[in-house]
C-alpha atoms as a printed R data frame, in Angstrom:
    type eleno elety resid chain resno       x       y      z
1   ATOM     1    CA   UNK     A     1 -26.968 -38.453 54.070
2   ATOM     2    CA   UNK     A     2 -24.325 -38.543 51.105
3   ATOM     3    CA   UNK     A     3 -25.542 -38.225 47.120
4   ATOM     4    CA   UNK     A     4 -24.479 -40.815 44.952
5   ATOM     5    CA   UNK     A     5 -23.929 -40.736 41.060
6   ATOM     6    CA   UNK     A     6 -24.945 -43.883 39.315
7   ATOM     7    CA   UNK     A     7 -22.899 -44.892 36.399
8   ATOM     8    CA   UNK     A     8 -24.213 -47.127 33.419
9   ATOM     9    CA   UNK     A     9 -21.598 -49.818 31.999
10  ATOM    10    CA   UNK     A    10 -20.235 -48.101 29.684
11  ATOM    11    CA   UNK     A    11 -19.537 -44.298 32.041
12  ATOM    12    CA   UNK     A    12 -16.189 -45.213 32.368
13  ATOM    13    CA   UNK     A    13 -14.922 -44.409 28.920
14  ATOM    14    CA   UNK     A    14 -16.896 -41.052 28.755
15  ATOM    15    CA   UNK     A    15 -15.853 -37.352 30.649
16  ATOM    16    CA   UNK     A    16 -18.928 -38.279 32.892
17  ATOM    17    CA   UNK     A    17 -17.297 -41.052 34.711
18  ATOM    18    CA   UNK     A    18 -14.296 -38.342 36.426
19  ATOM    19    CA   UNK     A    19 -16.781 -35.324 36.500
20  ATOM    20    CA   UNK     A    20 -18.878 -37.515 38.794
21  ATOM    21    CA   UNK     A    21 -15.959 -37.840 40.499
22  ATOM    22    CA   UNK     A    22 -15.647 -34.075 41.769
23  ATOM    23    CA   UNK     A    23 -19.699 -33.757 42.261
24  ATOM    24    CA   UNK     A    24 -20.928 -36.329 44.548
25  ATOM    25    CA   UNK     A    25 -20.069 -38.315 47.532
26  ATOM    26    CA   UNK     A    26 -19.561 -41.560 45.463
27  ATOM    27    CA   UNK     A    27 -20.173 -43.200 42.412
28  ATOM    28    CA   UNK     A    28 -21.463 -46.301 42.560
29  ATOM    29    CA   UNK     A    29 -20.306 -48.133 38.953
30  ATOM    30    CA   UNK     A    30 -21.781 -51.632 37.964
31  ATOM    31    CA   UNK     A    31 -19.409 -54.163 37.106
32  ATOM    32    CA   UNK     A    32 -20.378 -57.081 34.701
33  ATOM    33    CA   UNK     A    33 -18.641 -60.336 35.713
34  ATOM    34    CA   UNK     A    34 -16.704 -60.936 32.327
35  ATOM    35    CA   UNK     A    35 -16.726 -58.953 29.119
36  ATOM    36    CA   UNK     A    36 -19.722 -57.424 27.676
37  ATOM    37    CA   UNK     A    37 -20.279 -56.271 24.204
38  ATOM    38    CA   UNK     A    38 -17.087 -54.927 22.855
39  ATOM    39    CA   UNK     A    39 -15.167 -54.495 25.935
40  ATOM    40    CA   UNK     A    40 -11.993 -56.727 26.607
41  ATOM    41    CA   UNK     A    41 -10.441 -58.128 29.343
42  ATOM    42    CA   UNK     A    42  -8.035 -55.667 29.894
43  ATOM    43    CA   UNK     A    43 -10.368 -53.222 29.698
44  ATOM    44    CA   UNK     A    44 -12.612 -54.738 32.596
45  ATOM    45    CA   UNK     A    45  -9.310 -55.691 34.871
46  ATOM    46    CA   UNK     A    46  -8.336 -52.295 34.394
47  ATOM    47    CA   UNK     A    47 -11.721 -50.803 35.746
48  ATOM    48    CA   UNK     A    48 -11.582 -53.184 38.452
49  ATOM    49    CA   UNK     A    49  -8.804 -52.383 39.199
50  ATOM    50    CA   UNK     A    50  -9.550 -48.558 39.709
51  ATOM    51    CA   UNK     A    51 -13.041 -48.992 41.258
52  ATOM    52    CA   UNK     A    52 -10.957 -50.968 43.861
53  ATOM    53    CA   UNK     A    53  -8.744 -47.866 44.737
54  ATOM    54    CA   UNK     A    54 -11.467 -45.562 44.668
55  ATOM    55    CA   UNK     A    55 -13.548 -47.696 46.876
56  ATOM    56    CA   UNK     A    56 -10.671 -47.899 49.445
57  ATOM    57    CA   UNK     A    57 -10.715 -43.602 49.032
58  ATOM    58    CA   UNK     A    58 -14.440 -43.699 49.556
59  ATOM    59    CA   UNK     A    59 -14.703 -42.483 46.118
60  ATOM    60    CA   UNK     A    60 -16.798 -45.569 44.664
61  ATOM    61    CA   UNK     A    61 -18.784 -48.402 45.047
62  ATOM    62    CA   UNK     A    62 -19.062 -51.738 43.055
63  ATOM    63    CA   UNK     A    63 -22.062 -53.248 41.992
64  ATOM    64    CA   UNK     A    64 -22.062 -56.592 40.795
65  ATOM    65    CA   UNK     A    65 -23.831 -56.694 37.579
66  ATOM    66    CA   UNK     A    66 -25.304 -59.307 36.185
67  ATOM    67    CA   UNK     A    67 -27.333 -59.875 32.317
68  ATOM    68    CA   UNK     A    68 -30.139 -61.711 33.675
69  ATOM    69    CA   UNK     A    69 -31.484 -59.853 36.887
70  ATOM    70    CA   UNK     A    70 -31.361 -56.677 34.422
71  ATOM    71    CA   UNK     A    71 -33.255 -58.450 31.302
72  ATOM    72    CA   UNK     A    72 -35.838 -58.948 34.299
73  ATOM    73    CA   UNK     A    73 -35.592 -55.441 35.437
74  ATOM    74    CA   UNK     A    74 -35.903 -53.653 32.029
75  ATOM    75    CA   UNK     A    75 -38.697 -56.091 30.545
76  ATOM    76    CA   UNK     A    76 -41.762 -53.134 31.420
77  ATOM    77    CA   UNK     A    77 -39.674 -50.179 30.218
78  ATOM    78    CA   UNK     A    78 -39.031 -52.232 27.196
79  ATOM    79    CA   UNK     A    79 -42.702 -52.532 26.626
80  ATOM    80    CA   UNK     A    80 -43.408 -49.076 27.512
81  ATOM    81    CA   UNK     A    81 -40.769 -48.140 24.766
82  ATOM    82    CA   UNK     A    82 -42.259 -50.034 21.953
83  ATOM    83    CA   UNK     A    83 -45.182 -48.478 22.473
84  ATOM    84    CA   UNK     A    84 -44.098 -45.045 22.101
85  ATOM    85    CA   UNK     A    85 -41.669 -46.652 19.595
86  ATOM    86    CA   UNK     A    86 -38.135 -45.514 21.145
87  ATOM    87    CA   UNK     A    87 -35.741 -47.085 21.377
88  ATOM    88    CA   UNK     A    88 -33.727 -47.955 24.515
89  ATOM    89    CA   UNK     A    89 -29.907 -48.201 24.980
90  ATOM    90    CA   UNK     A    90 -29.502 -51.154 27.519
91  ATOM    91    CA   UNK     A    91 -25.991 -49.791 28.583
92  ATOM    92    CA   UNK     A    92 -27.236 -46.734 29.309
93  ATOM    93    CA   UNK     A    93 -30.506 -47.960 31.450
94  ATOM    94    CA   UNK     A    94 -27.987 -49.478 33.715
95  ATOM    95    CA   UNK     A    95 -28.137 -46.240 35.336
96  ATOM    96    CA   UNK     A    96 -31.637 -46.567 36.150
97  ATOM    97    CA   UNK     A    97 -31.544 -50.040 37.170
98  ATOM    98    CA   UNK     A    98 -28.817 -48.874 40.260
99  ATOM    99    CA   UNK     A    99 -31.093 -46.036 41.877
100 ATOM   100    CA   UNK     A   100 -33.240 -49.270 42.561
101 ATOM   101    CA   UNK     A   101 -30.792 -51.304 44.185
102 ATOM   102    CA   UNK     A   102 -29.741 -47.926 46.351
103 ATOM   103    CA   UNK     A   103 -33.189 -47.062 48.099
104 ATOM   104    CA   UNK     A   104 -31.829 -46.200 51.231
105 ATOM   105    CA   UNK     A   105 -32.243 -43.147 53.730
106 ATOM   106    CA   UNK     A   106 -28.412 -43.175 54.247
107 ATOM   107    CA   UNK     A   107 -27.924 -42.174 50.880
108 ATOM   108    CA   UNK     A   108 -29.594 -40.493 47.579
109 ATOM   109    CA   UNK     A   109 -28.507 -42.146 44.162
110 ATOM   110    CA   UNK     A   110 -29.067 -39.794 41.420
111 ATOM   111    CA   UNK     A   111 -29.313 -41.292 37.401
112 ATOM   112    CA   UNK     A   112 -26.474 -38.759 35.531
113 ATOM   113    CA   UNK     A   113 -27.151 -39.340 32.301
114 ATOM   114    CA   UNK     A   114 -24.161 -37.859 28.826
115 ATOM   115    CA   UNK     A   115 -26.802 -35.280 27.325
116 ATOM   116    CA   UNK     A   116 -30.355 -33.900 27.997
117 ATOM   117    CA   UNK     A   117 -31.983 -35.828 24.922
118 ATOM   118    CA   UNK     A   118 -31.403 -39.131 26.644
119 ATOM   119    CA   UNK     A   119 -32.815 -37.699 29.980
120 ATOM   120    CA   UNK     A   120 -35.679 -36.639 27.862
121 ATOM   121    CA   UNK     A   121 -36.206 -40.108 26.981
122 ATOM   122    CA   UNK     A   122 -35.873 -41.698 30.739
123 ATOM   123    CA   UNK     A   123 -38.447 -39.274 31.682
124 ATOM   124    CA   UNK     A   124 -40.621 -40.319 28.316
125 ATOM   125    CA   UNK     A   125 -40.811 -43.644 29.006
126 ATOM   126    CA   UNK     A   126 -40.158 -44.639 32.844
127 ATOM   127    CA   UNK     A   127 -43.107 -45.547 35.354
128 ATOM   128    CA   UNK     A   128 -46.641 -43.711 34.647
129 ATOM   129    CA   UNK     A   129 -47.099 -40.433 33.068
130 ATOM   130    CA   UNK     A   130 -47.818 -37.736 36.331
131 ATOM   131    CA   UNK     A   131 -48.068 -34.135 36.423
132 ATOM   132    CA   UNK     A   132 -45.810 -32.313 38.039
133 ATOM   133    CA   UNK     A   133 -43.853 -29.378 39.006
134 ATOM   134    CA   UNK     A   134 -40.036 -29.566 37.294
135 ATOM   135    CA   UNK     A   135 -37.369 -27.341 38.467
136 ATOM   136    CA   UNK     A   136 -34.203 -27.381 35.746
137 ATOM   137    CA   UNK     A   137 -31.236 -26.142 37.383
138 ATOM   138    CA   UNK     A   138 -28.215 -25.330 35.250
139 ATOM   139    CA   UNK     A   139 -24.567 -24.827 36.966
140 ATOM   140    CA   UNK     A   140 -21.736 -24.016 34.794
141 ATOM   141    CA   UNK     A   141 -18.810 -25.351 37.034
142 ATOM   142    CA   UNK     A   142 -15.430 -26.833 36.455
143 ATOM   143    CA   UNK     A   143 -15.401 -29.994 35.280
144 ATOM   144    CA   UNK     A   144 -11.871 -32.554 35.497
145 ATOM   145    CA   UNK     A   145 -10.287 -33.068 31.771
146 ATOM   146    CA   UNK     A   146 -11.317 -36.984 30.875
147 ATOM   147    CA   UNK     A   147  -7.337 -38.058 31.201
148 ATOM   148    CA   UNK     A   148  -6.982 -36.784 34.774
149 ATOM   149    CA   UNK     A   149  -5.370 -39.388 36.939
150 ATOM   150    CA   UNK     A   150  -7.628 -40.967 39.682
151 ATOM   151    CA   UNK     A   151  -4.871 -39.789 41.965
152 ATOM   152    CA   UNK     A   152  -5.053 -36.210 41.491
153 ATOM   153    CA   UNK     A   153  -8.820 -36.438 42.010
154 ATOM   154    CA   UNK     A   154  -8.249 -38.244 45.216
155 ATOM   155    CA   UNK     A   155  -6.177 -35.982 46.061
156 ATOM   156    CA   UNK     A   156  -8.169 -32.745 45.093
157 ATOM   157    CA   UNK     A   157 -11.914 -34.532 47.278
158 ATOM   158    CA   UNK     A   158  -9.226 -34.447 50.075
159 ATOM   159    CA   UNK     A   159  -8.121 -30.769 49.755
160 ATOM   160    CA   UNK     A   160 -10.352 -29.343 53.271
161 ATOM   161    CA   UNK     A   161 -11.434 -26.122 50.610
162 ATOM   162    CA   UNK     A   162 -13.110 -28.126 48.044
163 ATOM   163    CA   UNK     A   163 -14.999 -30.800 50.399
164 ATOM   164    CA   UNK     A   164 -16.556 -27.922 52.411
165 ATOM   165    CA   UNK     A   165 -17.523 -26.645 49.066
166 ATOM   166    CA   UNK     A   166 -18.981 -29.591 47.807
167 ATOM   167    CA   UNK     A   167 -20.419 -30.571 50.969
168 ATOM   168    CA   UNK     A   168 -22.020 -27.194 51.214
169 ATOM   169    CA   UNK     A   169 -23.345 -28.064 47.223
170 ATOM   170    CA   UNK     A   170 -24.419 -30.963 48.252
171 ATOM   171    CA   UNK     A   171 -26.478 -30.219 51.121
172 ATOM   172    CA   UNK     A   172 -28.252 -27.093 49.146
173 ATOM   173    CA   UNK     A   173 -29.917 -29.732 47.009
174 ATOM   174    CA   UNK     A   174 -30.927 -31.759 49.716
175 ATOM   175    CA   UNK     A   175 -32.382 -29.846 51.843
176 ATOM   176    CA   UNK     A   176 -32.295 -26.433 50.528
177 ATOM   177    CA   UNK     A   177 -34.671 -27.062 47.031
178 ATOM   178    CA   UNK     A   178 -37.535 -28.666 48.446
179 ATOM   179    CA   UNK     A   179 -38.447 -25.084 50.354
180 ATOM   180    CA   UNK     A   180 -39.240 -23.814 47.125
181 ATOM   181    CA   UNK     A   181 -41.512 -26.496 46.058
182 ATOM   182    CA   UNK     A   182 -43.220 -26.822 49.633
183 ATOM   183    CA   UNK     A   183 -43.795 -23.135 50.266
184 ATOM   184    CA   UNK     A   184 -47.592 -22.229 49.766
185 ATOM   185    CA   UNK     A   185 -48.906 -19.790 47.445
186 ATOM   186    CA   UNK     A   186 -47.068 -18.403 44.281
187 ATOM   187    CA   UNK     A   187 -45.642 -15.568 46.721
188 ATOM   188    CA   UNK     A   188 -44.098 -17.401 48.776
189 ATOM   189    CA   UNK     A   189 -42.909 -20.072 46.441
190 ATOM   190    CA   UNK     A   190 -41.026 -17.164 44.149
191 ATOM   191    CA   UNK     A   191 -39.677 -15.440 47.398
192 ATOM   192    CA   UNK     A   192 -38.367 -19.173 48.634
193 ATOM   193    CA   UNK     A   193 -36.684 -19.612 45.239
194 ATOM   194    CA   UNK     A   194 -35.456 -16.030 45.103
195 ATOM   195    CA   UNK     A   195 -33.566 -17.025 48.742
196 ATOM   196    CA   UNK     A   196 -32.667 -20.256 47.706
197 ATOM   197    CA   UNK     A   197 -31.368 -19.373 44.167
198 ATOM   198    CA   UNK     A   198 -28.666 -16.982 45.967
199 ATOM   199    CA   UNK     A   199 -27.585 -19.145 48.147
200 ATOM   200    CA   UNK     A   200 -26.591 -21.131 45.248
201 ATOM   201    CA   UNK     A   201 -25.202 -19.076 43.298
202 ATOM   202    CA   UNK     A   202 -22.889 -18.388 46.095
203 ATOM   203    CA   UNK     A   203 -22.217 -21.916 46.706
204 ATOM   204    CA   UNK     A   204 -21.480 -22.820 43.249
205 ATOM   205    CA   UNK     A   205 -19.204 -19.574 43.036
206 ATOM   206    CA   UNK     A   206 -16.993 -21.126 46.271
207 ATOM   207    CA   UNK     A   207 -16.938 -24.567 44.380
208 ATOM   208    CA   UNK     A   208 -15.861 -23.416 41.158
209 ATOM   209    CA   UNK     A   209 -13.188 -21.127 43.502
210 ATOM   210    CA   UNK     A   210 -11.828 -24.493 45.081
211 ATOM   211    CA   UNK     A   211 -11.769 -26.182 41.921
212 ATOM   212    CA   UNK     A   212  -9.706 -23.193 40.315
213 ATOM   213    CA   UNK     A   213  -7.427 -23.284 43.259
214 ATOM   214    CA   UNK     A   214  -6.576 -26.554 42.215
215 ATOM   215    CA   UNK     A   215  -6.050 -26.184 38.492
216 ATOM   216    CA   UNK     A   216  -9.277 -27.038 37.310
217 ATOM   217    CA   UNK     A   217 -10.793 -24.606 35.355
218 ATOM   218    CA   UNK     A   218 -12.079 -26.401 32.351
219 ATOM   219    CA   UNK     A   219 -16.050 -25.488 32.365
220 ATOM   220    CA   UNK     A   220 -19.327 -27.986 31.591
221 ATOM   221    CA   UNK     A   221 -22.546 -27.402 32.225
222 ATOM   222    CA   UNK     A   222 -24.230 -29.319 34.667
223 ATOM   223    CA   UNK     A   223 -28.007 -29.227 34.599
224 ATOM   224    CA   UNK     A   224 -29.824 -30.932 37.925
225 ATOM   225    CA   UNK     A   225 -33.600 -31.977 37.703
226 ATOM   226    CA   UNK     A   226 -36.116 -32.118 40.528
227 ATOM   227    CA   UNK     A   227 -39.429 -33.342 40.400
228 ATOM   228    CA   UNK     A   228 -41.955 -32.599 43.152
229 ATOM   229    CA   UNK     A   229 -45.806 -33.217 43.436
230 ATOM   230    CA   UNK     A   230 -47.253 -30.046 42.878
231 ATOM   231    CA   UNK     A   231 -48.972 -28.141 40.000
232 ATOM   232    CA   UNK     A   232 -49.857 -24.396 39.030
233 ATOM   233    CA   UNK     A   233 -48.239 -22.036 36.318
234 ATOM   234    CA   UNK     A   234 -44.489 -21.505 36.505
235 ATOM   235    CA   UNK     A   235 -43.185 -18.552 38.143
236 ATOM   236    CA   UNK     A   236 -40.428 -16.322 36.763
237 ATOM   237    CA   UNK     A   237 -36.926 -17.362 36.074
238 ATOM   238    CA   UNK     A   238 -33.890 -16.147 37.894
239 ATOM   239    CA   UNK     A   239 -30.447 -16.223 36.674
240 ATOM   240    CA   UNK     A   240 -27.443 -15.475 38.344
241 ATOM   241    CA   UNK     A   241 -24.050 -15.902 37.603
242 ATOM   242    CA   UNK     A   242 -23.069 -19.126 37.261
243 ATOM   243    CA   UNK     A   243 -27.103 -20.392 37.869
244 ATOM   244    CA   UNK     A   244 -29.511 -20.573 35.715
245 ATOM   245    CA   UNK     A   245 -33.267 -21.551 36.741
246 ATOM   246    CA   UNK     A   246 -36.629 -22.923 34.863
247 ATOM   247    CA   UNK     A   247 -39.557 -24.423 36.121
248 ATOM   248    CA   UNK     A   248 -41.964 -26.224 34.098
249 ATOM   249    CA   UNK     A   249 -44.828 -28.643 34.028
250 ATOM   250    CA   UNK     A   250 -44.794 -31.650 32.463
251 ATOM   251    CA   UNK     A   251 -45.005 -35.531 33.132
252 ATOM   252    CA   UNK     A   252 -42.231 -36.797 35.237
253 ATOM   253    CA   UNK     A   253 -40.809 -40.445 36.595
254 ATOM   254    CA   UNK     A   254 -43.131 -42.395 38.461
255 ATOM   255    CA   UNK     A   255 -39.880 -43.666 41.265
256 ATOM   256    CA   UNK     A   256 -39.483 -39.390 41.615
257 ATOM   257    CA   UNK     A   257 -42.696 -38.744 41.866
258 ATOM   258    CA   UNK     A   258 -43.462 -40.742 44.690
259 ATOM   259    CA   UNK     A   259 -40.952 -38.653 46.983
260 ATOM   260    CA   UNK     A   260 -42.075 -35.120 48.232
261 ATOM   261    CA   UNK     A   261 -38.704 -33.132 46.548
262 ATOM   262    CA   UNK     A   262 -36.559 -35.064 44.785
263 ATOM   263    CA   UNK     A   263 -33.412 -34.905 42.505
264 ATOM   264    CA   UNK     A   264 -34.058 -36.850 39.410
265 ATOM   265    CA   UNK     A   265 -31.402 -36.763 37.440
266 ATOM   266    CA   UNK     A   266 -28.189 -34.936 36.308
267 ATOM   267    CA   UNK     A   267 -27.501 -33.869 33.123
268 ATOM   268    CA   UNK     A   268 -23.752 -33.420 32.269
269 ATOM   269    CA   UNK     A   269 -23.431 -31.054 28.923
270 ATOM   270    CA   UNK     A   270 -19.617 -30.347 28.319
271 ATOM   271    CA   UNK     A   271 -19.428 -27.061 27.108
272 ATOM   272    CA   UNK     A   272 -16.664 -24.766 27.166
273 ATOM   273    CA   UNK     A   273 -13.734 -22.949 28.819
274 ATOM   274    CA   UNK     A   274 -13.326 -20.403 31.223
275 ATOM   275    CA   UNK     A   275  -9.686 -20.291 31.314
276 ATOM   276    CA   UNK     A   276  -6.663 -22.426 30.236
277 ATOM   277    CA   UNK     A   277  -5.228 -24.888 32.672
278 ATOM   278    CA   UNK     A   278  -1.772 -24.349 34.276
């Protein structure tokens, strides 16, 4: 199975879009097929252009965008908005609209939304209000400066160090996170996350080591949020040293909930430094 990022219209012009880049398998960015709001032509060759490359790098995949079939798509979270009276960014629900089109057991699209207020409001107002278990995990990791070339990033997913890394990242959150939410009894749950949580923190330790290796070690904070179906108090935090952990209760998408263990969205927070670049 491979993760995929989802994208909204407008990810290319934000960090998010080359961040992505260095955390999943693939992003998979919508393309409109002529100019939308105030984006020019260039502006869409040129993205064409590089979604092109990174497809042939299996970095990326297209997705043919088009107004009408997402008017049609977004007409029930519209109404579900007004009645909570928020309001709704339709560039930024074209995230949402491409986990849809990617429900497939080959691969895992994950929403990655520009800062944890506009996850909050995904979670507000998509599919019926559930109750469920939320795990909040935060990574600090180093994240690619906006104006890195898509060559060097090509380059670094190539480098045999940092794809063991992030397929080792990768698979933790796959496979790894549901044994915390599955394991019976509060016991067993906090000695599941207890096992789990350092394995992670190794994980992301030998990621943000690859990353280093190759120059990168501008830091962001990258939060990843799992729903699952289950309910009871939360159970103690654990931080390590580049993880942090919370679990909560509170309603949650209706898509996530209907999966056992799933990842519901990333959160990308840029934050800070942890060294200067060579």
């Amino acid at each position: 199975m491979e993760t995929w990022a989802t994208c909204s219209i407008i990810d290319h012009r934000k960090p998010l879009y080359r961040q992505a880049l260095a955390l999943f398998d693939r992003i998979v960015v919508p393309l409109p097929p002529a100019p939308i709001g105030d984006q020019s032509q260039e502006e869409l060759d040129q993205l064409r252009a590089e979604v092109t490359y990174l497809r042939e790098k299996e970095a990326a995949e297209p997705f043919e965008w088009k107004s009408a079939e997402f008017d049609l798509w977004r007409t029930s979270i519209l109404a579900q908005a007004l009645s909570t009276k928020l309001n709704r960014d339709a560039y930024l629900d074209t995230r949402l609209m491409l986990v849809d089109q990617f429900d497939s057991p080959e691969v895992q699209a994950v929403p990655v939304f520009g800062a944890p207020h506009l996850f909050a409001e995904s979670c507000r107002t998509l599919g019926e209000i559930e109750d469920a278990m939320t795990i909040e995990i935060m990574q600090k990791l180093p994240v690619p400066d906006p104006d890195t070339p898509l060559e060097n990033l090509v380059k670094l997913r190539e480098t045999p160090a940092f794809r063991t890394a992030l397929d080792n990242l990768l698979e933790w959150k796959r496979d790894k996170a549901p044994g915390i939410f599955l394991a019976e009894g509060e016991l067993q749950r906090k000695r599941a996350m207890a096992a789990a949580m350092k394995d992670f923190d190794k994980l992301t330790k030998a990621y943000a080591a690859a990353m280093e290796a190759e120059g990168y070690k501008k830091a962001g904070s990258i939060g990843s949020i799992f729903f699952a179906l289950l309910t009871g108090e939360p159970i103690s935090a654990i931080k390590e040293t580049l993880v942090s952990f919370r679990e909560l209760r509170e309603p949650c998408w209706q898509k996530m909930s209907e999966l056992k263990c799933a990842p519901a969205g990333v959160v990308y927070h840029f934050q800070e430094a942890l060294g200067t670049t060579g």
